[in-house]
OpenMM code with the backbone's topology and positions (N, CA, C; nanometers):
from openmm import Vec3, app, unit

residues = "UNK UNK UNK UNK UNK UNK UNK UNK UNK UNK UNK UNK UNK UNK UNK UNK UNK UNK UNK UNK UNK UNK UNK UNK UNK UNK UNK UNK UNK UNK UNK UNK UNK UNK UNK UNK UNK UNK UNK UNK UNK UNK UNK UNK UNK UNK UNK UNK UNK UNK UNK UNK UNK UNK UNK UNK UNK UNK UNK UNK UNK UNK UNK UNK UNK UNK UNK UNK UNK UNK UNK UNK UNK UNK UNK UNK UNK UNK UNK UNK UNK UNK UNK UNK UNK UNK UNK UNK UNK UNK UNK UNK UNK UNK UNK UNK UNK UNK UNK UNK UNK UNK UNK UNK UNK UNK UNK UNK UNK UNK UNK UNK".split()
positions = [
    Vec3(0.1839, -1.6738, -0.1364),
    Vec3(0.1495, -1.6539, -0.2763),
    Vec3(0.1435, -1.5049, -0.3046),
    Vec3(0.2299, -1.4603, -0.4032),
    Vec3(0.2072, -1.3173, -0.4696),
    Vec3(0.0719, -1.3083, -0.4839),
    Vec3(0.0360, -1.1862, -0.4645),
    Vec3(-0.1335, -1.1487, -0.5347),
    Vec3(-0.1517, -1.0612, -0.6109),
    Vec3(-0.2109, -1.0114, -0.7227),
    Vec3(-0.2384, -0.8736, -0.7719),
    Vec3(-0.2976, -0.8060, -0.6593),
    Vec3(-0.1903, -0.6440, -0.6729),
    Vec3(-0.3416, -0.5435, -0.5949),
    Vec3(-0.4850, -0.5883, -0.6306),
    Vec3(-0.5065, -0.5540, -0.7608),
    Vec3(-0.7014, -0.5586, -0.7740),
    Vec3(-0.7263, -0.6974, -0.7319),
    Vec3(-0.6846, -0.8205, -0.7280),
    Vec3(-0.7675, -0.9209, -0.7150),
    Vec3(-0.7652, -0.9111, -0.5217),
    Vec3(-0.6601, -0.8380, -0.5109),
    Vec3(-0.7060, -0.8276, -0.3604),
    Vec3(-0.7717, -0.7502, -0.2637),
    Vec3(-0.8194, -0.6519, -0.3698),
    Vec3(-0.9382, -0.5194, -0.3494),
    Vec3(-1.0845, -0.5747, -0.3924),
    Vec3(-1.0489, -0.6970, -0.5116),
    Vec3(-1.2009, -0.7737, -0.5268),
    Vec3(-1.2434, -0.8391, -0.3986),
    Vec3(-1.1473, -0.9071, -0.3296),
    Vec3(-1.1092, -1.0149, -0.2509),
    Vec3(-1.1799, -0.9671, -0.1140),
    Vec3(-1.1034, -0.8421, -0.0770),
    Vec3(-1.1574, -0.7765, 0.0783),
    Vec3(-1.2978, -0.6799, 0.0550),
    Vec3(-1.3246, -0.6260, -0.0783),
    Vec3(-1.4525, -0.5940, -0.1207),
    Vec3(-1.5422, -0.6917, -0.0748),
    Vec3(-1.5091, -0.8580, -0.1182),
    Vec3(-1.5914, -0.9973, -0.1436),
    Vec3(-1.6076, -0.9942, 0.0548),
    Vec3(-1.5583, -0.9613, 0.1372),
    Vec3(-1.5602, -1.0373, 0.2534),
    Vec3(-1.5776, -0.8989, 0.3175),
    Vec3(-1.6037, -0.8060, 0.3406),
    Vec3(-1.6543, -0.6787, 0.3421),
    Vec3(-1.8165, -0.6967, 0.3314),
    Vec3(-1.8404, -0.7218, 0.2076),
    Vec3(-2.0443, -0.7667, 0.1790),
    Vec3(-2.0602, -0.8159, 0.3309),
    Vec3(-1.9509, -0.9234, 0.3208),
    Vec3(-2.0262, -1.0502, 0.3883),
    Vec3(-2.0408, -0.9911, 0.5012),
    Vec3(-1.9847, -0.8993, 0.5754),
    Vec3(-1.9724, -0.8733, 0.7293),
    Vec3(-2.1485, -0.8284, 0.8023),
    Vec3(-2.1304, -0.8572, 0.8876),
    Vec3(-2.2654, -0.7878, 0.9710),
    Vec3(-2.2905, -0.6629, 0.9399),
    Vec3(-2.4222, -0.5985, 0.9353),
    Vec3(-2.4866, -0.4888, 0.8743),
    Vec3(-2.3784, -0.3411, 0.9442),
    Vec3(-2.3949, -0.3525, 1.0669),
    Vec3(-2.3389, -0.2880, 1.1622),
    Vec3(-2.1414, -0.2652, 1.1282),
    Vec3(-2.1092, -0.4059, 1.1314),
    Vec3(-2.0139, -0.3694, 1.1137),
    Vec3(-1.9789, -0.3128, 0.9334),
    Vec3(-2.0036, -0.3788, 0.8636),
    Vec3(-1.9871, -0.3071, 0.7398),
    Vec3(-2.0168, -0.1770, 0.7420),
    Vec3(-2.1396, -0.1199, 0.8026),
    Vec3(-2.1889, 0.0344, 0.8064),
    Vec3(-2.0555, 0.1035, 0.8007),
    Vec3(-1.9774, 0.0806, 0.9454),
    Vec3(-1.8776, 0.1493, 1.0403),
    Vec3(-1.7278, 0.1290, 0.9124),
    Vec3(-1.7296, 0.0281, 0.9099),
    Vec3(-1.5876, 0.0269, 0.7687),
    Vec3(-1.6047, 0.0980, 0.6820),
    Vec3(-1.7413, 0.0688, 0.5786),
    Vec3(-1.6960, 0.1997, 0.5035),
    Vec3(-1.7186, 0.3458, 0.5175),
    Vec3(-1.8204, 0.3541, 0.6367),
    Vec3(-1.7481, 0.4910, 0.6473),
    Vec3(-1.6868, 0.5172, 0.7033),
    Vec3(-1.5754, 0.4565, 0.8047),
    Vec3(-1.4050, 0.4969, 0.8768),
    Vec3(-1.3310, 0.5134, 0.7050),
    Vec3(-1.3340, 0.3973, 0.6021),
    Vec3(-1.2415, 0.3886, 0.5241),
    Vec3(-1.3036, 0.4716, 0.3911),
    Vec3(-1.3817, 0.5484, 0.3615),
    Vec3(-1.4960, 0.6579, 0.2775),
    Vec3(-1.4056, 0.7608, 0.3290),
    Vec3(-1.4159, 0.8100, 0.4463),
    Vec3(-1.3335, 0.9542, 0.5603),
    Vec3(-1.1580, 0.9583, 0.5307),
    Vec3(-1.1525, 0.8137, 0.5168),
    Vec3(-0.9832, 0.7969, 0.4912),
    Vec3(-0.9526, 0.8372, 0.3661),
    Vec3(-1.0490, 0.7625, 0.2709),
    Vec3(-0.9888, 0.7793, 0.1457),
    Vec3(-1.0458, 0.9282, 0.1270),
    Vec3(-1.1223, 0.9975, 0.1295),
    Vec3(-1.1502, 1.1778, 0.1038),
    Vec3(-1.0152, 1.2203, 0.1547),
    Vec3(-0.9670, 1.2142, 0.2971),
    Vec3(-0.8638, 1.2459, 0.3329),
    Vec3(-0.7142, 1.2338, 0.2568),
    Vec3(-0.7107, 1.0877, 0.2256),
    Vec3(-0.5741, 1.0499, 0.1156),
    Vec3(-0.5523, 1.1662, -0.0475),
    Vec3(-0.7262, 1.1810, -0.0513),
    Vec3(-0.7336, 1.2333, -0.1634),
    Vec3(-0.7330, 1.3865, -0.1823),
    Vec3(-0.7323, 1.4247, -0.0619),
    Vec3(-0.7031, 1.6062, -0.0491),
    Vec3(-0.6138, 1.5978, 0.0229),
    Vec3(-0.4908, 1.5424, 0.0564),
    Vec3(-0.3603, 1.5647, 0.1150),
    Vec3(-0.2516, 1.5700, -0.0068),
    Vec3(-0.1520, 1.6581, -0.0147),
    Vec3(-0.0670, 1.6420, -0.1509),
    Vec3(0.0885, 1.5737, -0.0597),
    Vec3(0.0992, 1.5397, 0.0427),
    Vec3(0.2056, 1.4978, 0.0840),
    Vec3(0.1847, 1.3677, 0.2095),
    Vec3(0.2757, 1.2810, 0.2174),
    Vec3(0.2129, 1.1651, 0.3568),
    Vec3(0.1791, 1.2739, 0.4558),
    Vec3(0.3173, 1.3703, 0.4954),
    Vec3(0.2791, 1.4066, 0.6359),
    Vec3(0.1724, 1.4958, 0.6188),
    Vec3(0.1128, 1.6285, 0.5260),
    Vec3(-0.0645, 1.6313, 0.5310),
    Vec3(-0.1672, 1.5376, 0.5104),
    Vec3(-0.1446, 1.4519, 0.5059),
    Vec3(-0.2191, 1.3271, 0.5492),
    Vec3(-0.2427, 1.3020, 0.6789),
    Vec3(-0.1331, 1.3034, 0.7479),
    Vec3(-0.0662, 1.2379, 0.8795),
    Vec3(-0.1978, 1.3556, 0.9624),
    Vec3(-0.1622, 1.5024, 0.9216),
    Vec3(-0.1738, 1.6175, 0.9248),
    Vec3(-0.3493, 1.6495, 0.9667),
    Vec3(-0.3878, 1.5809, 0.8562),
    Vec3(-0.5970, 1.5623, 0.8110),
    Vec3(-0.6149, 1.4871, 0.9080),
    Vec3(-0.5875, 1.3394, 0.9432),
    Vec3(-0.5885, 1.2465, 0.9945),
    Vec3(-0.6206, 1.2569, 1.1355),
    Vec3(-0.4963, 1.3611, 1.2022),
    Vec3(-0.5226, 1.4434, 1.3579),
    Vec3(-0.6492, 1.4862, 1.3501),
    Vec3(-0.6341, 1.6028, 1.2808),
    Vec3(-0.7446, 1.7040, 1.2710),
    Vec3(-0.8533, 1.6553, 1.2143),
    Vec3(-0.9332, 1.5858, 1.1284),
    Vec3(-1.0189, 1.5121, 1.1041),
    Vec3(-1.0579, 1.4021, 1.1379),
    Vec3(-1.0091, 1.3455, 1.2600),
    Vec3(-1.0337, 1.1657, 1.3118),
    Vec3(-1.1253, 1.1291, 1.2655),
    Vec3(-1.0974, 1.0013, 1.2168),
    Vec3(-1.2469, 0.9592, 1.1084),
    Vec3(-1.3096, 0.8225, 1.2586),
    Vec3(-1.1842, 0.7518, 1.3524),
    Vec3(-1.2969, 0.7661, 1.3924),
    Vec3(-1.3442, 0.8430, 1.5480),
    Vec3(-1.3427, 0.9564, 1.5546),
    Vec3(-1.4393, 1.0451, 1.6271),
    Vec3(-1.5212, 1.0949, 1.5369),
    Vec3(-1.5140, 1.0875, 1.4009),
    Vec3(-1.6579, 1.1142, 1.2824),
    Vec3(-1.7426, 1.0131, 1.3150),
    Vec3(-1.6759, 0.8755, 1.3061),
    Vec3(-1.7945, 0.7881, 1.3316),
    Vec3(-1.8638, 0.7629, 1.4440),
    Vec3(-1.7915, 0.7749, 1.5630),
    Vec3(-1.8038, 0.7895, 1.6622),
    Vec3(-1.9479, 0.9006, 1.7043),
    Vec3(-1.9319, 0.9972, 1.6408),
    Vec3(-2.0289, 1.1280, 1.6157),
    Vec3(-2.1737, 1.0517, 1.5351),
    Vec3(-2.0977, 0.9709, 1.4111),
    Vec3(-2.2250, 0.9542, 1.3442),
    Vec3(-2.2967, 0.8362, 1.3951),
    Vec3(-2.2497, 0.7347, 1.4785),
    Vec3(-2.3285, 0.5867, 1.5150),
    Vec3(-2.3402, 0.5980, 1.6522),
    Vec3(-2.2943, 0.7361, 1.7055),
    Vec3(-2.3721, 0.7627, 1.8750),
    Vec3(-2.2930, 0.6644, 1.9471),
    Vec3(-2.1577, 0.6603, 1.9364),
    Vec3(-2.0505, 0.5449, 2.0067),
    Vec3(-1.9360, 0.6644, 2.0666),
    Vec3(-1.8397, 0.5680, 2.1619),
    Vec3(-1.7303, 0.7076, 2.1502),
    Vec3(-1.6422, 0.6400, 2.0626),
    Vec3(-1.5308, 0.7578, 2.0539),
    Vec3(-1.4344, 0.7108, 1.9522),
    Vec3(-1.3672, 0.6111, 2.0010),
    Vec3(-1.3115, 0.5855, 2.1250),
    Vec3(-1.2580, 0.4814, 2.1637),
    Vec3(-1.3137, 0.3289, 2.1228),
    Vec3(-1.4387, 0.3106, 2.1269),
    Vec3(-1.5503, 0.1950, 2.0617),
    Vec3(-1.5235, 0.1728, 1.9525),
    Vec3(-1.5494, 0.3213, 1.8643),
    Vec3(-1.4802, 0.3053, 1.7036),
    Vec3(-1.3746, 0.2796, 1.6665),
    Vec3(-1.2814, 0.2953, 1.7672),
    Vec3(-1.1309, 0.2580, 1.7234),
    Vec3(-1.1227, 0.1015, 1.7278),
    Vec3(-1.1712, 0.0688, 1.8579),
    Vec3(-1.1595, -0.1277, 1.8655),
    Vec3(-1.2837, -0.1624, 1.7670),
    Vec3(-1.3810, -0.1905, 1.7466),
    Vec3(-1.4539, -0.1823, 1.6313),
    Vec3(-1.4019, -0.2082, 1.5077),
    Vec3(-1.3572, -0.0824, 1.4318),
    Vec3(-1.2828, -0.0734, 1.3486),
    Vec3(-1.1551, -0.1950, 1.3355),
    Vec3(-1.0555, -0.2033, 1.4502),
    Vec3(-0.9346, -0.2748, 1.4641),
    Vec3(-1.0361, -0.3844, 1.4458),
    Vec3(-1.0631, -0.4399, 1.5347),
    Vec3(-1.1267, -0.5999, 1.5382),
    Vec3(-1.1770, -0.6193, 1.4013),
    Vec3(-1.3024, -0.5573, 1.3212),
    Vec3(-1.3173, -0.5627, 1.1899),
    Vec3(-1.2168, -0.5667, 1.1135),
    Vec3(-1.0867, -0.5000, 1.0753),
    Vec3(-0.9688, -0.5617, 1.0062),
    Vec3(-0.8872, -0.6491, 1.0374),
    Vec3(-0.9217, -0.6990, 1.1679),
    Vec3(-0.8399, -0.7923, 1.2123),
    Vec3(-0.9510, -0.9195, 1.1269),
    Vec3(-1.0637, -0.9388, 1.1318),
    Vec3(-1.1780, -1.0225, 1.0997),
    Vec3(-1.1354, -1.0136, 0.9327),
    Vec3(-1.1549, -0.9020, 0.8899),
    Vec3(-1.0903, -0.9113, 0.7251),
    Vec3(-0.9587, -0.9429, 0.6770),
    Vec3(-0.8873, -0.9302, 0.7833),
    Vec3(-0.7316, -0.9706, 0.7165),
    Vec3(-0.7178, -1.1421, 0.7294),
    Vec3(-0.7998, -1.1880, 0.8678),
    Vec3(-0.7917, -1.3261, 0.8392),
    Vec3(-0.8614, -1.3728, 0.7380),
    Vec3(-0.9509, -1.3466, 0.7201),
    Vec3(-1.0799, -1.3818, 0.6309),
    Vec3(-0.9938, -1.3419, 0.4733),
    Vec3(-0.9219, -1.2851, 0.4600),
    Vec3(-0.8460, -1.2924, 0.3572),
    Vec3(-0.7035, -1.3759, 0.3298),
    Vec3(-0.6665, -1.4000, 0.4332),
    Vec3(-0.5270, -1.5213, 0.4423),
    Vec3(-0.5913, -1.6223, 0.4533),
    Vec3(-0.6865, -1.6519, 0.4967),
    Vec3(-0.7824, -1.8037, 0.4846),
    Vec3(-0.7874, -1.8076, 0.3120),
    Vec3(-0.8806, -1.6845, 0.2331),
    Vec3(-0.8811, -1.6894, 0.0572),
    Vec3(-0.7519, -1.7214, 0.0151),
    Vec3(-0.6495, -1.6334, 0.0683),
    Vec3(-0.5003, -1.6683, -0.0420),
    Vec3(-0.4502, -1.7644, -0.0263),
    Vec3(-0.4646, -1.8479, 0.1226),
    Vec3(-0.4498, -2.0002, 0.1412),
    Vec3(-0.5199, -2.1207, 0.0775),
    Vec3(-0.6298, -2.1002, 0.0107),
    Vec3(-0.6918, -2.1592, -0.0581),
    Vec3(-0.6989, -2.1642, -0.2519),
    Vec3(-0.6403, -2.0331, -0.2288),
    Vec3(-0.6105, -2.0377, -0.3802),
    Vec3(-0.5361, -2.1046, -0.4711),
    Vec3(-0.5349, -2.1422, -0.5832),
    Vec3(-0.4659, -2.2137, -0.6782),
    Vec3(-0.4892, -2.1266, -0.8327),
    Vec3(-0.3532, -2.1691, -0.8738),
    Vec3(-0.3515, -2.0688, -1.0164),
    Vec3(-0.3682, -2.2414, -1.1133),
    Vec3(-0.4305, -2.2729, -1.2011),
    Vec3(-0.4833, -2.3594, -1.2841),
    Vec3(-0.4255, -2.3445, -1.4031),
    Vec3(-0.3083, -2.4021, -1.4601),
    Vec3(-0.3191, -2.4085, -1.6440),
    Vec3(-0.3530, -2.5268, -1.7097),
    Vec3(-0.4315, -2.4724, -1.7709),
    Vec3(-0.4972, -2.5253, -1.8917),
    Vec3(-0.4097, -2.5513, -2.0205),
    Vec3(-0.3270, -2.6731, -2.0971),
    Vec3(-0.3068, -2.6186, -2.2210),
    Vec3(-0.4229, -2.6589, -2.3129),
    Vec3(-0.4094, -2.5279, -2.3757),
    Vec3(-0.4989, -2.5333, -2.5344),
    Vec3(-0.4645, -2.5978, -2.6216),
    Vec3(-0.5688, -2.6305, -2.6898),
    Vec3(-0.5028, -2.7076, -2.8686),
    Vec3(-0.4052, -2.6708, -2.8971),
    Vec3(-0.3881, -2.5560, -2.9407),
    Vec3(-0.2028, -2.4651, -2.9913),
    Vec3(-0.1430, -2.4456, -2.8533),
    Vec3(-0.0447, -2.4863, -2.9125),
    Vec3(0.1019, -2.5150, -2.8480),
    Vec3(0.1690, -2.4382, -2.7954),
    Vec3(0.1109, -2.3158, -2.8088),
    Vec3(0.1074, -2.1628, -2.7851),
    Vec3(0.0742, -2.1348, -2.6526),
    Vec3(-0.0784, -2.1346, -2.6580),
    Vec3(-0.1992, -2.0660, -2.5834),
    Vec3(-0.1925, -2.1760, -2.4422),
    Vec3(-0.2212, -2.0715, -2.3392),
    Vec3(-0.2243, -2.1668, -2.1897),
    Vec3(-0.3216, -2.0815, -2.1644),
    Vec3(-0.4657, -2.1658, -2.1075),
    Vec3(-0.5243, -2.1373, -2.0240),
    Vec3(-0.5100, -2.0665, -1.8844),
    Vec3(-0.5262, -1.9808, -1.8083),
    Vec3(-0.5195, -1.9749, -1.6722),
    Vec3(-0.6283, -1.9676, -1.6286),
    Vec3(-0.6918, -2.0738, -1.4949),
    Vec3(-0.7881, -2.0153, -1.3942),
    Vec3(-0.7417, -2.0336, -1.2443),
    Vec3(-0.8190, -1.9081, -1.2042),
    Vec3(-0.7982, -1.8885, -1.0729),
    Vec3(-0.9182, -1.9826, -0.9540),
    Vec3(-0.8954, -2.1156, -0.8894),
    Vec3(-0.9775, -2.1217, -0.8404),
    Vec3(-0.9627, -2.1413, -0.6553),
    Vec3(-1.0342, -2.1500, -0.5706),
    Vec3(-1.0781, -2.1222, -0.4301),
    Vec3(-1.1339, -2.2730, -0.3749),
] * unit.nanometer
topology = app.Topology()
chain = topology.addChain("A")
for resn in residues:
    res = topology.addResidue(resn, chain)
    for name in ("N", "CA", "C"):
        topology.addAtom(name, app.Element.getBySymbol(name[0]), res)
């Protein structure tokens, strides 16, 4: 199933909450470090560039008293946990029309 970007930034936002205290801590700030980074690079490869030189996770690594190697599987396993946890949602989804009185107008809902 096609998805909108935003309903799929609501979507991994929605299953993100849900995660263990610990692990949510560590996601958003690996992916907080990423996005500062995306956002002061003017090209991919100074990105590529920040990315070396700023490892977000040997930041976290620094900030939750882990090594970076921990933060790296951590991190992986947590998107591995969100990407299923999100193909389980888009597998469940259904787009719903509704017609309205006028002959016109179609309802749409999205339901789970």
């Amino acid at each position: 199933m096609e998805c909108n970007v935003h309903l799929l930034k609501m979507l991994i936002r929605d299953i993100v909450a849900k995660l263990p205290e610990k692990e949510k801590a560590l996601y958003h700030f690996i992916d907080e470090l990423e996005l500062r980074l995306i956002e002061s690079a003017a090209t991919p490869d100074q990105y590529l560039h920040l990315l070396k030189k700023y490892s977000p996770y040997h930041e976290a690594a620094n900030h939750f008293g882990i090594s970076p190697y921990k933060a790296r599987t951590m991190m992986h396993r947590i998107e591995w946990k969100v990407a299923a946890k999100l193909e389980e949602k888009l597998q469940c989804m259904k787009w719903l029309e509704q017609p309205s009185n006028s002959k016109r107008v179609k309802k749409g809902y999205l339901t789970f």
